[in-house]
C-alpha positions, 0 to 999 in steps of 0.5 A, spaced: 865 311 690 871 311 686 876 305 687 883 308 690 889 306 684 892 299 685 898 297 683 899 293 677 893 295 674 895 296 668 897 289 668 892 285 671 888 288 665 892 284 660 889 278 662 883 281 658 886 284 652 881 280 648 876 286 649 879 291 653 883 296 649 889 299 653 893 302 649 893 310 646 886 310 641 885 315 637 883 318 629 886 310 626 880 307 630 875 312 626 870 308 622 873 301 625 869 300 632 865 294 629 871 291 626 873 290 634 866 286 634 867 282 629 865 286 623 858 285 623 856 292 620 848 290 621 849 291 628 848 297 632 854 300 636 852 304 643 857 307 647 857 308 656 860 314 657 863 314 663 862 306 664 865 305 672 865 299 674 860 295 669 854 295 672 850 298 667 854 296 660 853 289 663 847 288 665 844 292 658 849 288 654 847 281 657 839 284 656 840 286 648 846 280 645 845 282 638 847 290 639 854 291 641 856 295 647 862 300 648 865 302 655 870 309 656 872 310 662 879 314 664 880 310 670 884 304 669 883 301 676 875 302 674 876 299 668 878 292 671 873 291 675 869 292 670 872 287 666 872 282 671 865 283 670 864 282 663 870 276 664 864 273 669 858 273 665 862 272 658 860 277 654 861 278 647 858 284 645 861 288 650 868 292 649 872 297 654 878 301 653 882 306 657 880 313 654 879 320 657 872 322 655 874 329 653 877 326 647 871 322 644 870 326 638 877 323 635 875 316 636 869 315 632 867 317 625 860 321 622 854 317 624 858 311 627 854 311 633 847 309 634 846 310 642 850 315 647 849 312 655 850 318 660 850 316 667 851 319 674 857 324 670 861 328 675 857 335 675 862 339 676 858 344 680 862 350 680 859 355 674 867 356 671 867 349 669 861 349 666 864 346 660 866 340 662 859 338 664 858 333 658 851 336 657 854 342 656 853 345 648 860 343 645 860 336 648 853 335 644 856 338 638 861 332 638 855 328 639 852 330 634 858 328 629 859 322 631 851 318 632 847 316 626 842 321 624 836 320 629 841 317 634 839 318 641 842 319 649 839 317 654 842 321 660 841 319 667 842 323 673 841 324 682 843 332 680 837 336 679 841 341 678 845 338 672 839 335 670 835 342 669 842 345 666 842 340 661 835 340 658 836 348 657 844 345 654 840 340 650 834 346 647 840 351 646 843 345 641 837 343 637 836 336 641 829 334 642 829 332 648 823 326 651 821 322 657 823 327 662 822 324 669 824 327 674 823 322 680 824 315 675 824 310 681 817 313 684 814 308 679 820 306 676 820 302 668 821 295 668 826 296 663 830 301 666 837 298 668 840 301 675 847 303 675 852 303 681 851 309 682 844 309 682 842 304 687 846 308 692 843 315 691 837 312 691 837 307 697 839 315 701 833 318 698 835 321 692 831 322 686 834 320 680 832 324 674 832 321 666 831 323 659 832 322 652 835 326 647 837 326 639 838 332 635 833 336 631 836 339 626 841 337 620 846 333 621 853 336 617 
């Protein structure tokens, strides 16, 4: 569930511009996300895509320390709890900026991405907006782009719809799709990290389904 807009948000996420970026990103920040890191190249860069409210991005970045992790989320409100999160757990290997997802391409550079997360995305369950699911075949084009050859997306979902869409999305790109699973907690991975989202659906029973993704054919 989304938090309702507070007043002063944008304020209060001030007191975290250590690692938050709150103002308007955009092509000057190509090729420099690591700079943001402190300028180890050596490091490799994975990006949430659709943070919420910092569950996963913390808990990842708390497990795996030597790999820096990126958080983008629309919503300024979602982002300050995220924040108060990364704050608690001093995390110095996560950063979060204020950024509309749609626009992901312009941020970063060819290659510049090692690992994409997608979590829970809204499922846009009408057929005319299909394109903004972000599985659909011109956000993988995007993708494509902006991770390392070789580079993953791990995608998790509670919409079985979504899911069967998005595989068919990810054949239609020439991504090679494994570790499908339809019903993750049936017998779920110890390595497995449960989002927000995913320890709601699933406490009302809901299946949660999963799969790994990186792209076959040849990188332009």
């Amino acid at each position: 569930m989304r938090l309702r807009k507070k007043p002063h948000t944008e304020e209060k996420l001030q007191n975290f511009s250590d690692f938050v970026t709150l103002e308007k990103i955009g092509e000057e920040c190509q090729g420099k996300w690591r700079n943001f890191f402190g300028g180890d190249l050596t490091r490799e860069l994975h990006v949430e895509l659709g943070t919420g409210k910092g569950d996963f991005i913390t808990q990842i970045a708390e497990k795996f320390p030597q790999i820096n992790f990126l958080g983008l989320e629309v919503e300024p409100t979602v982002v300050l709890a995220a924040a108060r999160k990364v704050r608690e757990k001093n995390l110095s290997n996560v950063r979060l900026s204020v950024f509309d997802i749609n626009r992901v391409a312009e941020i970063f550079s060819e290659g510049e991405i090692n690992r994409l997360y997608i979590n829970f995305c809204d499922p846009w369950h009408k057929k005319r907006h299909a394109k903004r699911r972000l599985t659909h075949v011109r956000f993988l084009e995007m993708y494509r782009k902006i991770l390392t050859a070789g580079g993953e997306i791990h995608f998790k979902t509670d919409n079985r719809a979504l899911f069967d869409f998005s595989l068919e999305q990810f054949n239609l790109a020439g991504w090679r799709v494994r570790d499908v699973n339809f019903d993750l907690h049936a017998d779920e991975p110890q390595e497995n990290i449960r989002t927000e989202y995913e320890n709601k659906f699933s406490s009302l029973g809901i299946k949660i389904n999963r799969c790994v993704a990186n792209f076959e054919g040849e990188f332009s």
